[in-house]
GUTORDO-884415 format. One line per field, with one value per residue (C-alpha): x, y, z; residue number from 1. Coordinates in steps of 0.2 Angstrom, whole numbers. Example, Ala and Ser with C-alpha at 12.3 -4.5 7.8 and 13.67 -1.06 7.14 Angstrom:
# residues 2
u [62	68]
v [-22	-5]
w [39	36]
seq [1	2]
***
This chain:
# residues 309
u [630	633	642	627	617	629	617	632	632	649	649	656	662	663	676	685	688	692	702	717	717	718	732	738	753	746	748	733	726	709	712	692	690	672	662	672	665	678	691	681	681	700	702	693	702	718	717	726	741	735	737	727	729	714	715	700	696	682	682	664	670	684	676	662	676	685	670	667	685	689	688	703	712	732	728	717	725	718	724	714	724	720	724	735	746	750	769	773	760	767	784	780	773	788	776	781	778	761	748	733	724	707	699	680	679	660	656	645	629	631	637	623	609	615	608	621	634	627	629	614	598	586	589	591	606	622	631	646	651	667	673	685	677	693	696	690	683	666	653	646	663	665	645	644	661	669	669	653	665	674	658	654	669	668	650	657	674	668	650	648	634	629	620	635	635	615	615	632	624	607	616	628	614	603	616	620	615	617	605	607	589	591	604	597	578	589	596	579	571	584	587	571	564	572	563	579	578	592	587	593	605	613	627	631	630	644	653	655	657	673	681	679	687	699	696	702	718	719	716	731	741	738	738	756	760	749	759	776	768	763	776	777	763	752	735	727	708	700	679	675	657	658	666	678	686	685	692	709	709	708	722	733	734	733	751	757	754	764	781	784	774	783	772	767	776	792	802	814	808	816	806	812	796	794	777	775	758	749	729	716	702	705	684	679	667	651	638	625	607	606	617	610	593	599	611	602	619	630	622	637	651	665	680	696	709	729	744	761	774]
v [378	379	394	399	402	411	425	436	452	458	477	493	478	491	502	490	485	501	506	491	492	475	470	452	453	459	449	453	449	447	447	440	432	425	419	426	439	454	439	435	452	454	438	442	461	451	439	429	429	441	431	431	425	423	421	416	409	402	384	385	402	395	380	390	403	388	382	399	401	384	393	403	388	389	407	410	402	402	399	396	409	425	440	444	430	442	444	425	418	427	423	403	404	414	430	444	461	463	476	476	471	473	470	469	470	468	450	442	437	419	420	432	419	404	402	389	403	411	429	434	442	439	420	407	396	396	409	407	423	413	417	403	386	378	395	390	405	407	422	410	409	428	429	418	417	437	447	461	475	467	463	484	488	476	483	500	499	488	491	511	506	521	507	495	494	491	479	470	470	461	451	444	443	429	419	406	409	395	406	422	426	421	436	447	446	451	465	469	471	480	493	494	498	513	524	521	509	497	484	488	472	477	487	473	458	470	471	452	447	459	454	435	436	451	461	478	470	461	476	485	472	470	488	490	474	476	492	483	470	481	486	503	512	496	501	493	496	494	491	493	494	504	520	509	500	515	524	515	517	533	537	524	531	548	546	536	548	562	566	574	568	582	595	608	620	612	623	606	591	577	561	557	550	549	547	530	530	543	545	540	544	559	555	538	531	522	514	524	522	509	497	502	496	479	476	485	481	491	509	508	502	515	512	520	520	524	519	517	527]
w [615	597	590	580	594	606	616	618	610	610	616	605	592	576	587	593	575	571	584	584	563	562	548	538	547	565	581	594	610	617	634	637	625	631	614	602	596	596	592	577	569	572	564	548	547	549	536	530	543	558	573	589	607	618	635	647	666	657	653	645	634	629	620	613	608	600	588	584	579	573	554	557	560	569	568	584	599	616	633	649	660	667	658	672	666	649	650	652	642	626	631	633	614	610	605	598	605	598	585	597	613	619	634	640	659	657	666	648	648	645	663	669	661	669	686	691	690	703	696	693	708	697	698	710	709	720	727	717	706	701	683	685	691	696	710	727	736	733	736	748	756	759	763	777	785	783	797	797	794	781	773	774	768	751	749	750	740	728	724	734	740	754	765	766	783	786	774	780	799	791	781	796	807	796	787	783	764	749	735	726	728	747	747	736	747	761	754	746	763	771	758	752	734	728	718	704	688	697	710	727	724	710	718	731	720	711	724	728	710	712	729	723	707	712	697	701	707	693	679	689	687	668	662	664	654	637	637	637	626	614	599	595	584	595	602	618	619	635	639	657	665	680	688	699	682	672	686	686	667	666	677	672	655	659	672	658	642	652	650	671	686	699	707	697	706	705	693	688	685	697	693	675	667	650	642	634	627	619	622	607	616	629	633	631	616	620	612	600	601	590	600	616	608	602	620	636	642	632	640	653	641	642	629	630	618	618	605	611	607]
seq [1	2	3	4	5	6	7	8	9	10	11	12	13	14	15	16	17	18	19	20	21	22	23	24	25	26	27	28	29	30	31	32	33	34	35	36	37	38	39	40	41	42	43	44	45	46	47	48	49	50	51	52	53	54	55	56	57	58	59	60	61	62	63	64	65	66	67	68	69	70	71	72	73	74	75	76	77	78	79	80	81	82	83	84	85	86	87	88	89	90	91	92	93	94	95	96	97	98	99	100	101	102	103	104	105	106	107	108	109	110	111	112	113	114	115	116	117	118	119	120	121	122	123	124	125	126	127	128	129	130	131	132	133	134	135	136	137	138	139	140	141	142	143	144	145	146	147	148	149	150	151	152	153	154	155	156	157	158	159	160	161	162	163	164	165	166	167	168	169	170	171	172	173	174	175	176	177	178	179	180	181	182	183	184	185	186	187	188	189	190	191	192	193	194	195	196	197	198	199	200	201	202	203	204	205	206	207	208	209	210	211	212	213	214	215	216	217	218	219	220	221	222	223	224	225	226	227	228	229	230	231	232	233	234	235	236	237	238	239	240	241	242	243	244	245	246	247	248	249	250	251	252	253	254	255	256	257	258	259	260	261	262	263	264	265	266	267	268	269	270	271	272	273	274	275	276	277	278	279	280	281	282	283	284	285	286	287	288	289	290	291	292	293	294	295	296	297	298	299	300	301	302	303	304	305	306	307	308	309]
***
């Protein structure tokens, strides 16, 4: 796919650019990177010396990230590793602590659009969800071989869908199943048309798409070390898609932006914590009218900002 024709649209892009103030002499991170197309704008704000490091479980991102980016030349450098793998991967390229990191939690729409992925329930291809190729479970895997009580409870953490358990006793009691749109007319006719905008998948095909690639594991385990990666005055900018993601954000950087976690009714404070963030954002920004109108997709984009003190 050639750079020029990328169908990403990358989410809340003019805030992003604004929030992490891109500089000549800046180091940045784009944590998923996918197409490139925050990384592009950081790397245009940053010339001529602002260096970037994108990271990506995609093999197919990273190679359309690195046409895109192949102008930029030794400045953009990307790595196929999970964000998770921050702290080390900047250590092995002997990294300062950095200006800026963003991260879009949103799965892109070059993965949704490819039927092979298997992401998508409008589609038929595998049941795969897998954002990294080269991971072994599959959403087959945990489909047709978890327990129905398992099954529930990942429909329910995951995707809070209210019918988890009707649709976890269907779904055991027919498989196996090989296709998304084998899955997703098993869910149809157990949960029924809704009278919502969403289809009665949606929330389930969530949930899988989470529990295969552990994300909410994985955005706890990341938080905590952009905000040792980043230098003081740094900014980390964060896009998540749903209440679960935003969730964790949201209360991460609220415990971390205050000085005493002890009760409120405790006259001295005994826990010693020190605020190591401030908030940019205290609500989150999302997309204006004119975004939404251009990217569907971007009506549940929540971005939250904070520097480090």
């Amino acid at each position: 796919m050639s750079p020029n024709t990328v169908p990403h649209i990358s989410v809340l892009y003019h805030p992003i650019i604004d929030a992490l103030r891109p500089n000549s002499t800046g180091y940045y991170v784009d944590a998923t990177v996918g197409a490139g197309g925050h990384a592009l704008g950081i790397l245009e704000a940053s010339s001529p010396h602002g260096q970037l490091m994108g990271f990506d479980l995609d093999p197919e991102a990273l190679t359309i990230a690195s046409q895109r980016l192949q102008q930029f030349g030794e400045r953009a450098l990307l790595v196929h590793a999970s964000y998770t793998a921050l702290s080390e991967t900047l250590q092995q390229h002997h990294w300062p602590q950095v200006d800026g990191i963003v991260i879009d939690l949103g799965v892109s729409s070059m993965q949704i659009d490819e039927p092979e992925r298997g992401f998508s329930f409008l589609k038929e291809g595998p049941l795969d969800m897998r954002f990294d190729p080269t991971q072994q479970t599959t959403a087959a895997d945990l489909v047709n071989t978890l327990p129905e009580a398992d099954l529930a409870d990942i429909l329910f953490r995951y995707g809070e869908e209210r019918l988890s358990r009707k649709i976890a006793r269907a779904v055991a009691a027919h498989r196996p199943y090989s296709t998304t749109l084998q899955l997703a007319a098993e869910i149809a006719r157990v949960a029924g048309r809704s009278s919502g905008k969403i289809h009665p998948a949606t929330r389930s095909f969530q949930a899988l798409r989470i529990a295969v690639n552990g994300e909410l594991n994985s955005l706890e385990s990341f938080l905590p070390q952009a905000i040792t990666a980043l230098k003081s005055g740094g900014r980390l900018a964060v896009i998540s898609f749903h209440s679960l993601e935003d969730r964790i954000v949201k209360q991460y950087f609220r415990r971390e932006s205050t000085d005493c976690l002890c009760p409120p009714d405790q006259p001295v404070c005994t826990c010693g914590h020190q605020a190591s963030i401030k908030e940019i954002t205290r609500h989150p920004i999302t997309a204006d009218d004119e975004e939404t109108n251009s990217n569907p997709r971007a009506r549940s984009a929540r971005l939250r900002i904070i520097e480090k003190l």
